[in-house]
PyMOL Python script that loads the backbone (N, CA, C, O; Angstrom):
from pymol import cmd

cmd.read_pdbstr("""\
ATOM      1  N   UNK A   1       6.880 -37.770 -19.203  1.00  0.00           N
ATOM      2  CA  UNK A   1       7.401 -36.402 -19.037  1.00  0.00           C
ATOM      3  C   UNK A   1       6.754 -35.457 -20.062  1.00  0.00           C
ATOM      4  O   UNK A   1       6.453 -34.309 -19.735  1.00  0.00           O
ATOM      5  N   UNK A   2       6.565 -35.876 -21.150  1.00  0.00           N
ATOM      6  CA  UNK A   2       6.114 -35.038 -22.464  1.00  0.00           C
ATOM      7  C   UNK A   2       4.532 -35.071 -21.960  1.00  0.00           C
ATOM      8  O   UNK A   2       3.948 -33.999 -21.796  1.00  0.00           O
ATOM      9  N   UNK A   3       4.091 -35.892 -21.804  1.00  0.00           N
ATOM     10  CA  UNK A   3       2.293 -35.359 -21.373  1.00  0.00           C
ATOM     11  C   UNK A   3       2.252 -34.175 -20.049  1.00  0.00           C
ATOM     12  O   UNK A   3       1.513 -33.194 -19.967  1.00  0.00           O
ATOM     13  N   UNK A   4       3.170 -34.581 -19.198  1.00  0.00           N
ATOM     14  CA  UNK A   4       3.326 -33.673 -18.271  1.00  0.00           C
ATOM     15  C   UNK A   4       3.434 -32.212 -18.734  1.00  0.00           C
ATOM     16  O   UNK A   4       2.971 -31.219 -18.173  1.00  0.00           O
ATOM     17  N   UNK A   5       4.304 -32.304 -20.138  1.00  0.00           N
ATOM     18  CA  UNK A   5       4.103 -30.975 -20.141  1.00  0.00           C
ATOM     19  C   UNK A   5       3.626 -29.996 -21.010  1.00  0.00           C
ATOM     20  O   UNK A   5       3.886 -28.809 -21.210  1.00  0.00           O
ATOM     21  N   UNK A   6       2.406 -31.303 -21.740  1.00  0.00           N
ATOM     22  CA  UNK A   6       1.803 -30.658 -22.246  1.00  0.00           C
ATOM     23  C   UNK A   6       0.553 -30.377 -21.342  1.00  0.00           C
ATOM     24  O   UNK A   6      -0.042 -29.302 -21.404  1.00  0.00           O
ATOM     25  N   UNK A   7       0.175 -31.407 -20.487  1.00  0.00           N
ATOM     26  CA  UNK A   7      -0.791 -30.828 -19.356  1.00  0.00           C
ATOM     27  C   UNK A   7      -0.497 -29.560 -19.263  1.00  0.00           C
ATOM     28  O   UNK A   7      -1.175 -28.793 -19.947  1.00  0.00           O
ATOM     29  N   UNK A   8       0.643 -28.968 -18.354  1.00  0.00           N
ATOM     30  CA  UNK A   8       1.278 -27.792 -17.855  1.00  0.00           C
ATOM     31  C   UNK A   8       1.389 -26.586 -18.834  1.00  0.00           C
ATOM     32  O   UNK A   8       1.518 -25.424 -18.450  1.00  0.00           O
ATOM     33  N   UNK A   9       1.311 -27.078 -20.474  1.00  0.00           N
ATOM     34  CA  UNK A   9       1.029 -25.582 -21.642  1.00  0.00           C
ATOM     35  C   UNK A   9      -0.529 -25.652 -21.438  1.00  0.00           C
ATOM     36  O   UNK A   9      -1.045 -24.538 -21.530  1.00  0.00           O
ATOM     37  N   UNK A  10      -1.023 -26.229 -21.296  1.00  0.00           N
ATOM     38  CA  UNK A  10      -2.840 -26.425 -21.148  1.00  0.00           C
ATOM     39  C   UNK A  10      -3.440 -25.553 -20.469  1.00  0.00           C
ATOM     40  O   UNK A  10      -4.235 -24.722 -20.909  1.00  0.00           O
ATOM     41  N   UNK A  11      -2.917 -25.767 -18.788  1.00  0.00           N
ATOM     42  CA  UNK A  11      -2.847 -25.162 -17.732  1.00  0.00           C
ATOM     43  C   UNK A  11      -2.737 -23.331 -18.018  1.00  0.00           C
ATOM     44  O   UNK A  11      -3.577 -22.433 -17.972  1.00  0.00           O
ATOM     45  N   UNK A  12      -1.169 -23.370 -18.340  1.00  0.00           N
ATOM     46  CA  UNK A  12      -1.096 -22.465 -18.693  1.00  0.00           C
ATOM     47  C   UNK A  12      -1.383 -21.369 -19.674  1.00  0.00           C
ATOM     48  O   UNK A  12      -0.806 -20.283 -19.729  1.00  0.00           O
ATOM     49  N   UNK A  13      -2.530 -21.880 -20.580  1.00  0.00           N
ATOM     50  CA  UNK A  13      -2.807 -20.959 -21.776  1.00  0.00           C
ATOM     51  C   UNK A  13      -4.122 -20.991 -21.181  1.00  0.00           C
ATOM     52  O   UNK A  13      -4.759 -19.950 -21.336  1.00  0.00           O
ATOM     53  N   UNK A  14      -4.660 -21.862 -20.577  1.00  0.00           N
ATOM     54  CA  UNK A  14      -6.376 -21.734 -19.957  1.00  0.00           C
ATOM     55  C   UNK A  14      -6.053 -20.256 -19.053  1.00  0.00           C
ATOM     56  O   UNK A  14      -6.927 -19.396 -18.938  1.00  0.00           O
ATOM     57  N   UNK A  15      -4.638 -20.103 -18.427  1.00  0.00           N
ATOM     58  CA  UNK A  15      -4.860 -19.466 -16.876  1.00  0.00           C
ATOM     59  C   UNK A  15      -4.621 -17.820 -17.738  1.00  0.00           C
ATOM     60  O   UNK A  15      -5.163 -16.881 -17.154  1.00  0.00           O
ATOM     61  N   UNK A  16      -3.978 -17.526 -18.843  1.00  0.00           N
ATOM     62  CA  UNK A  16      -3.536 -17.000 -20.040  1.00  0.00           C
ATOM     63  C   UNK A  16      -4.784 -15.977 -20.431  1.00  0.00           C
ATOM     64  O   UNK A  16      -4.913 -14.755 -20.513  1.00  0.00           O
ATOM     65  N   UNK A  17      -5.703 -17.236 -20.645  1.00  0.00           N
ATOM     66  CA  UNK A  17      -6.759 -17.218 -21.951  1.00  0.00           C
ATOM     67  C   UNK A  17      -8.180 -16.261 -20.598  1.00  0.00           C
ATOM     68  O   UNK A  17      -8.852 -15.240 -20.746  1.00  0.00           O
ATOM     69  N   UNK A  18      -8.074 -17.208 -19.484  1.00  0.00           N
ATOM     70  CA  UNK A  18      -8.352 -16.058 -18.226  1.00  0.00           C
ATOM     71  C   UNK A  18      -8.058 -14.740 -18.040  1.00  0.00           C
ATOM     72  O   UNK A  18      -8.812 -13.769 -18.102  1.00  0.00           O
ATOM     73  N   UNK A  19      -6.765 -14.804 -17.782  1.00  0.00           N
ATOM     74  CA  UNK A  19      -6.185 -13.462 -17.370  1.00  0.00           C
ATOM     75  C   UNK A  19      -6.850 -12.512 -18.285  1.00  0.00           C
ATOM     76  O   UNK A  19      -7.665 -11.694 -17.857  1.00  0.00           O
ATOM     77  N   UNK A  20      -6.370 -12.638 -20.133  1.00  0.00           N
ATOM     78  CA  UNK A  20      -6.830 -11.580 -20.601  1.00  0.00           C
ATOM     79  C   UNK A  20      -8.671 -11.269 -20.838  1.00  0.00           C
ATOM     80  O   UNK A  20      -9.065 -10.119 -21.034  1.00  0.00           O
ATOM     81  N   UNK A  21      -9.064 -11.749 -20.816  1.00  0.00           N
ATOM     82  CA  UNK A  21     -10.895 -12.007 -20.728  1.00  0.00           C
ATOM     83  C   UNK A  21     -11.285 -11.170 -19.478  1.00  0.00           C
ATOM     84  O   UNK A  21     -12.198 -10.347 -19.406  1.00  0.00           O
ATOM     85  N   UNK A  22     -10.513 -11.502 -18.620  1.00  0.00           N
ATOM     86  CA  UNK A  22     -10.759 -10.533 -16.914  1.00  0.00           C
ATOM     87  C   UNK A  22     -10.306  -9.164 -17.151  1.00  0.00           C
ATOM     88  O   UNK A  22     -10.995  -8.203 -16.805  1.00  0.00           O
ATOM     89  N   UNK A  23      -8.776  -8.994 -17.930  1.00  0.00           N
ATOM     90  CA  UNK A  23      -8.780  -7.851 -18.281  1.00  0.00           C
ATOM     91  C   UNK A  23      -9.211  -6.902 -19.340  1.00  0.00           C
ATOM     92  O   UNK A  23      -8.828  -5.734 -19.401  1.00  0.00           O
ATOM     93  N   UNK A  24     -10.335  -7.684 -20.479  1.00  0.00           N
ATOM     94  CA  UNK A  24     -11.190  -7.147 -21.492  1.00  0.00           C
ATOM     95  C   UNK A  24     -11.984  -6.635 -20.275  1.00  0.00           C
ATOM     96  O   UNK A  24     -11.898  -5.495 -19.818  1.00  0.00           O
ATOM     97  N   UNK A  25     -12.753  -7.606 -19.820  1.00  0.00           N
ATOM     98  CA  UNK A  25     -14.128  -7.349 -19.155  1.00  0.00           C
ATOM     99  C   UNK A  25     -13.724  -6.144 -18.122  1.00  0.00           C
ATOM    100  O   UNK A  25     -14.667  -5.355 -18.070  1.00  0.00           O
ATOM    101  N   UNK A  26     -12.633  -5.737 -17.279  1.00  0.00           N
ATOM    102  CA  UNK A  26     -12.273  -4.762 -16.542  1.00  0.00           C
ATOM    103  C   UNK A  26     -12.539  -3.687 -17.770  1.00  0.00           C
ATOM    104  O   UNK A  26     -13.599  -3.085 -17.942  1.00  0.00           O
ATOM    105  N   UNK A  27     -11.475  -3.584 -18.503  1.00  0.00           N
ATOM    106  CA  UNK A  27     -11.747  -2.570 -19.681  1.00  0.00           C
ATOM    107  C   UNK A  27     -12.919  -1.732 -20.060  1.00  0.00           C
ATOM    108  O   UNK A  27     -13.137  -0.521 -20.018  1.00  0.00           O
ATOM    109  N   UNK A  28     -13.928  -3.273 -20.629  1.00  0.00           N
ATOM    110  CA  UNK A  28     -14.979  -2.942 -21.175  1.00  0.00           C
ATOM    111  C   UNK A  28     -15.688  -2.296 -19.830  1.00  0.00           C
ATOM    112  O   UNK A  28     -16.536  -1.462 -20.147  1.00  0.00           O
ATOM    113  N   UNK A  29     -15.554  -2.468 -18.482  1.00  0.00           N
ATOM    114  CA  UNK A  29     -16.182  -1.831 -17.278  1.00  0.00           C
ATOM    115  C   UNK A  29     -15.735  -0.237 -17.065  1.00  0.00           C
ATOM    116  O   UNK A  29     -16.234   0.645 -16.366  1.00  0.00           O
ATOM    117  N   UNK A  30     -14.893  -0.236 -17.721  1.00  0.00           N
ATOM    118  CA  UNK A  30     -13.739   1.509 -17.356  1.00  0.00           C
ATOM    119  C   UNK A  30     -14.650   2.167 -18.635  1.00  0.00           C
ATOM    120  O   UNK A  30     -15.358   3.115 -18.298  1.00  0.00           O
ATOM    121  N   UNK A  31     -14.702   1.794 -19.962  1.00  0.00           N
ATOM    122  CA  UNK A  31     -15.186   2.251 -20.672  1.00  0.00           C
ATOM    123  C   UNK A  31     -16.429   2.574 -20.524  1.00  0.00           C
ATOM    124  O   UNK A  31     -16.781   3.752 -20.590  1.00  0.00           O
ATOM    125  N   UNK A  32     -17.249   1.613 -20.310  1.00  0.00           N
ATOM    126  CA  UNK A  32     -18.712   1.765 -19.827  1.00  0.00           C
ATOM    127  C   UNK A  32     -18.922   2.427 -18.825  1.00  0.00           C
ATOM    128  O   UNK A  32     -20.086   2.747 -18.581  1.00  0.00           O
ATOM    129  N   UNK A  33     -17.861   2.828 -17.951  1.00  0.00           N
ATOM    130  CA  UNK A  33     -18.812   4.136 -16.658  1.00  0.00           C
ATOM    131  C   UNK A  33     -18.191   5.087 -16.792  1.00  0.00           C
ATOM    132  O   UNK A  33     -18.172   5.824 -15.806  1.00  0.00           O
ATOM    133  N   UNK A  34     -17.255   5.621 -18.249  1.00  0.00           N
ATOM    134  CA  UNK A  34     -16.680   6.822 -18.888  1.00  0.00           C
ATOM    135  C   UNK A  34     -17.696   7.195 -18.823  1.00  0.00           C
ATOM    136  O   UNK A  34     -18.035   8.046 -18.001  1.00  0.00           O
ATOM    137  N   UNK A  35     -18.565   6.604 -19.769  1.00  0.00           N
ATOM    138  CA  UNK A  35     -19.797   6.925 -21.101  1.00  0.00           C
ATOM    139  C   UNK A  35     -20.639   7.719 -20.067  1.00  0.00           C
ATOM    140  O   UNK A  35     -20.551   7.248 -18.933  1.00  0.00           O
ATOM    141  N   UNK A  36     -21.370   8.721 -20.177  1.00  0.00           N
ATOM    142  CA  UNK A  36     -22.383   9.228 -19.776  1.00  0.00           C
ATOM    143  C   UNK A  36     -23.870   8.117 -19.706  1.00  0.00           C
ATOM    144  O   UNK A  36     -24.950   8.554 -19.308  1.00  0.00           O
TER     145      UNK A  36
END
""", "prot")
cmd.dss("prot")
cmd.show_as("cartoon", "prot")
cmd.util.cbc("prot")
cmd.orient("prot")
């Protein structure tokens, strides 16, 4: 049960560690076609 759920914090900080990287890189895309 305990590996299970540490699989499942794994999972979840990879899907985490995604999310915000997709939303830098969106960012850094909004910023970059501000810019002249």
């Amino acid at each position: 049960m305990e590996a299970l759920d540490l699989i499942q914090l794994e999972d979840l900080g990879e899907a985490l560690l995604n999310f915000a990287t997709l939303a830098d890189f969106s960012g850094w895309l909004e910023r970059s076609r501000r810019v002249p």
